[in-house]
N, C-alpha and C positions, 0 to 999 in steps of 0.2 A: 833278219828274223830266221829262226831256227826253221829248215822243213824235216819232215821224218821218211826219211827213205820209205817207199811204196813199191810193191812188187807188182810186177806186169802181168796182167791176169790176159790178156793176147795170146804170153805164150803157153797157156793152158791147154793139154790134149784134150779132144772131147772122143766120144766113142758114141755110135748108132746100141740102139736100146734096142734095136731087132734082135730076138734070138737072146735075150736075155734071162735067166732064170729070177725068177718070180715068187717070192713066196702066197702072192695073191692074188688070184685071180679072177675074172668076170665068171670063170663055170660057180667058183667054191664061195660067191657072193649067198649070203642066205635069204630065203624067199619066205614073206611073211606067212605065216600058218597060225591062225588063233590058235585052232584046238591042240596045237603042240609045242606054243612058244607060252606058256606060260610057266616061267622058271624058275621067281623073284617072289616074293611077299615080307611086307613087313608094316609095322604100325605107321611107320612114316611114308611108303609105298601108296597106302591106303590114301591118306591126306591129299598126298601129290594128286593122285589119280583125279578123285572130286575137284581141286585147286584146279586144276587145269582144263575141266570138264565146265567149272564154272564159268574160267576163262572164257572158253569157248563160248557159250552162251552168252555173254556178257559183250564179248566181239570186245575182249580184250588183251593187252597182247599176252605172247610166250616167247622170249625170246630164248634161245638155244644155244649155248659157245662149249665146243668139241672139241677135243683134243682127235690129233690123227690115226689113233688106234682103235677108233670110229669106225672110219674106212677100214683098217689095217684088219679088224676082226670078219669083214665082208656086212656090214650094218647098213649101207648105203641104199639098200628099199625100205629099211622103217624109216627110216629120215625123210623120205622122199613120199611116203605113206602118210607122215605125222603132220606135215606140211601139206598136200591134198585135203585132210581132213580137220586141218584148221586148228593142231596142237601146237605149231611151231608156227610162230611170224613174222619172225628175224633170225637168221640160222647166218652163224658165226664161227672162225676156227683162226687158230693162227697158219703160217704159210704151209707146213707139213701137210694138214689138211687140204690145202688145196692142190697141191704137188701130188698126192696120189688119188686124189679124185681126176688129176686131171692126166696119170699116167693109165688111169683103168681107162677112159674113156678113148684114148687115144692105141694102146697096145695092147690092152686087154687084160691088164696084169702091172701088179708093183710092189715096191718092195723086195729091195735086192736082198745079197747077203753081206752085209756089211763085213764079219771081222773078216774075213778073207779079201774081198775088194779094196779095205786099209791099207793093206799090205802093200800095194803096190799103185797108190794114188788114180785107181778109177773109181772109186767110192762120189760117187753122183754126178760124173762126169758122163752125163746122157746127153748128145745130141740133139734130141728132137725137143727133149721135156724142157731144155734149157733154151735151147734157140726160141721152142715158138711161146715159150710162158712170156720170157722177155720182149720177143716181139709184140703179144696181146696188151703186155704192162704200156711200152712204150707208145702204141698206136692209142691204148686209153689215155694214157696222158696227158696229148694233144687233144685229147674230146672233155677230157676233165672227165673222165668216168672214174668209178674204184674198182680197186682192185679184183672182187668177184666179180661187177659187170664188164671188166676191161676181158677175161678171159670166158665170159659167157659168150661174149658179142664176138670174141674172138672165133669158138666154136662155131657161135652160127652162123658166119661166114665162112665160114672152110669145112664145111661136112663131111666133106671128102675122106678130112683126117682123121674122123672121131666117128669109126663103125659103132663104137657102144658109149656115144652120147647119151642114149638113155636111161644109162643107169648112173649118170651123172648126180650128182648134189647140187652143185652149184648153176649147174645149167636146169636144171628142174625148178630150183627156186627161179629162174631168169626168168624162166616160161610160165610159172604161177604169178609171177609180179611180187616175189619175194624178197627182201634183203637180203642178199650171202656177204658176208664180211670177213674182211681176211685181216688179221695183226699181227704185223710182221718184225722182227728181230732181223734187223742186217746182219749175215753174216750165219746165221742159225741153216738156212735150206741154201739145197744142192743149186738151186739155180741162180745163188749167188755166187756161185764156182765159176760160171760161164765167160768166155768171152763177152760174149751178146750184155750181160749183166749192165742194164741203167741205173746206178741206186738211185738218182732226182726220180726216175718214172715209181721206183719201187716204193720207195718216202711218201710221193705225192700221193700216189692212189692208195697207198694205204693210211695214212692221212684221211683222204676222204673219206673212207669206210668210219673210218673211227668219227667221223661226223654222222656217219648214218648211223653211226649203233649208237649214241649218246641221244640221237631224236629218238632211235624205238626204245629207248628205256627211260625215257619220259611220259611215254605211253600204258605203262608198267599199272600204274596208280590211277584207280583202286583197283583190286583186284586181279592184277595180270600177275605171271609167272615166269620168273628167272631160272632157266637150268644152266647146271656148268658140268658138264660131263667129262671130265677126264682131262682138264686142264689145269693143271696144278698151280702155274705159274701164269701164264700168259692169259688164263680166261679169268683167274681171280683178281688179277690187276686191273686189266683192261675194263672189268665192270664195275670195280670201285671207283676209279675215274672217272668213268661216265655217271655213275650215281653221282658224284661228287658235284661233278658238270651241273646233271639235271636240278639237287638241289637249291644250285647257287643260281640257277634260271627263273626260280620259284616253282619246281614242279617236287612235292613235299615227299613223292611216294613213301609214306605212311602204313599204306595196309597192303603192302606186295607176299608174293612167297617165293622163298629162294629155295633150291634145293640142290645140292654137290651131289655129283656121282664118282665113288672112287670106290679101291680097296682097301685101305688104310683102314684099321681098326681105329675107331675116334675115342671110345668108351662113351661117358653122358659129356656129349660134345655142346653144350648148351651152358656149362657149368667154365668159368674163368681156368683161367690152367697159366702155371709161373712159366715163368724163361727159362727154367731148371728140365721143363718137359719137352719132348722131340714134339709134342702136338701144338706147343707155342709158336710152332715155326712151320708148319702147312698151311701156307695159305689162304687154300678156302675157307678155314672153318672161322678165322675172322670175316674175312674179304668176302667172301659168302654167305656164310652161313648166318653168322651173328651180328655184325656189325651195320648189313643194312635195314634187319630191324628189330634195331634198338628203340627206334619210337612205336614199335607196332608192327603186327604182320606175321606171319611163318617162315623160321627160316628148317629146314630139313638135309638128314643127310641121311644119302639112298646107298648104303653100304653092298658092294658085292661088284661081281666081274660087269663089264658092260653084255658079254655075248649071254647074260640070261637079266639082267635089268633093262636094256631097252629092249630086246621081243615083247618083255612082260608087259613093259610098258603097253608096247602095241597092244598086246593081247588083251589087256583091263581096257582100254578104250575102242577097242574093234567092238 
């Protein structure tokens, strides 16, 4: 039988993330302010707001999947704000998301400079981010944990290393008894550069996750609320699947509300559009927006930057 040559990821350099420039930091993280985050408005904005509001009242869910420029804009206390106050109930991201959630908490700052790092093969070749991500994946694995609980439990055993734990995502969901969920793409994030790199741990526990977000979005129905912020790819898949999942379990969700957050100009994104157009082929606005309700329900698209739609968000529901 044929094998296909494989390269030696051992002999991989790695380099300490001490002393690293950062385009982002714990100072330039943004700090919620009603009376000056409100940025955003729009007819669909209006909808979402009540939708989720009902949610809440209803103690039904909201599930949340984020792309990492979430974090990357310094957003990481409305999340952790939304979540406290009972907007978000499953908060979801693919691996990037949690690679710099989990580089703020640990060095205070993330987000290298890539096209210069390219140049000479240190491009995510971090030390610390790589060695301890993999060890928290690896130690979950043996426990059967997922993914986000493998590196929360991680954290709270080693304090030591994570002075700004608290402005954490994923460990604030750990401590609310929230789902954080992480879908991962082998081969997509830097810590699958590493030495240390398990892909079984990495499969497995992301695996599990993806069992826990198909339960919370069977939860969905009646009434609950799906957002996808800034995941083009990864967050509009991964929810169609699990819808798919929950339908064929018998859970019909029927009367849910979806809502995409991008900046894509969609035009009237509700209306069929051929293969001839670039908006036949964004994801969301099937995967999202339209297609999970087809029998019923709201689906919504929240047009504009995320650094003045999710404040606003805050700021309508504060």
């Amino acid at each position: 039988m044929f094998t296909p040559e494989s390269i030696d990821f051992s002999k991989t350099k790695t380099f300490s993330a001490r002393g690293r420039r950062n385009l982002v930091t714990i100072e330039n993280l943004r700090v919620p302010n009603k009376e000056n985050d409100l940025l955003y408005s729009s007819e669909e904005f209006d909808i979402l707001v009540e939708k989720l509001k009902e949610a809440k009242a209803e103690k039904k869910a909201a599930t949340f999947f984020f792309g990492a420029h979430v974090i990357k804009f310094g957003l990481s206390k409305y999340l952790i704000w939304l979540m406290e106050n009972g907007y978000i109930t499953h908060l979801a991201s693919n691996g990037a998301g949690s690679i710099h959630d989990f580089e703020l908490s640990f060095l205070g700052g993330t987000s290298e400079h890539v096209p210069t790092a390219i140049e000479d093969g240190s491009f995510g070749m971090w030390e610390e981010t790589g060695a301890w991500m993999n060890e928290a994946l690896i130690e979950g694995a043996k426990n059967d944990l997922g993914y986000g609980q493998s590196l929360a439990v991680y954290m709270d055993k080693h304090p030591e290393k994570f002075p700004y734990r608290d402005t954490c995502v994923f460990y604030n969901a750990y401590r609310l008894g929230i789902p954080a969920t992480y879908h991962i793409s082998i081969g997509t994030d830097i810590i699958h550069q590493h030495p240390k790199a398990d892909f079984r741990a990495i499969g497995q526990t992301s695996g599990t996750d993806f069992g826990y977000f198909c339960k919370s979005v069977t939860k969905l129905d009646p009434s609950g609320v799906h957002m996808n912020v800034g995941s083009a790819v990864v967050g509009a898949e991964v929810f169609l699947k699990a819808l798919s999942i929950a339908r064929n379990q018998g859970y019909m969700l029927k009367n849910i509300t979806t809502a995409n957050f991008d900046i894509i100009p969609l035009g009237d994104y509700k209306t069929d559009v051929g293969k001839d157009k670039y908006e036949y082929y964004y994801r969301p606005r099937k995967n999202v927006i339209n297609r999970p309700v087809s029998m019923g329900g709201t689906g919504l698209y929240i047009c504009g930057n995320h650094e003045k739609t999710i404040p606003s968000l805050y700021a309508r529901l504060a």
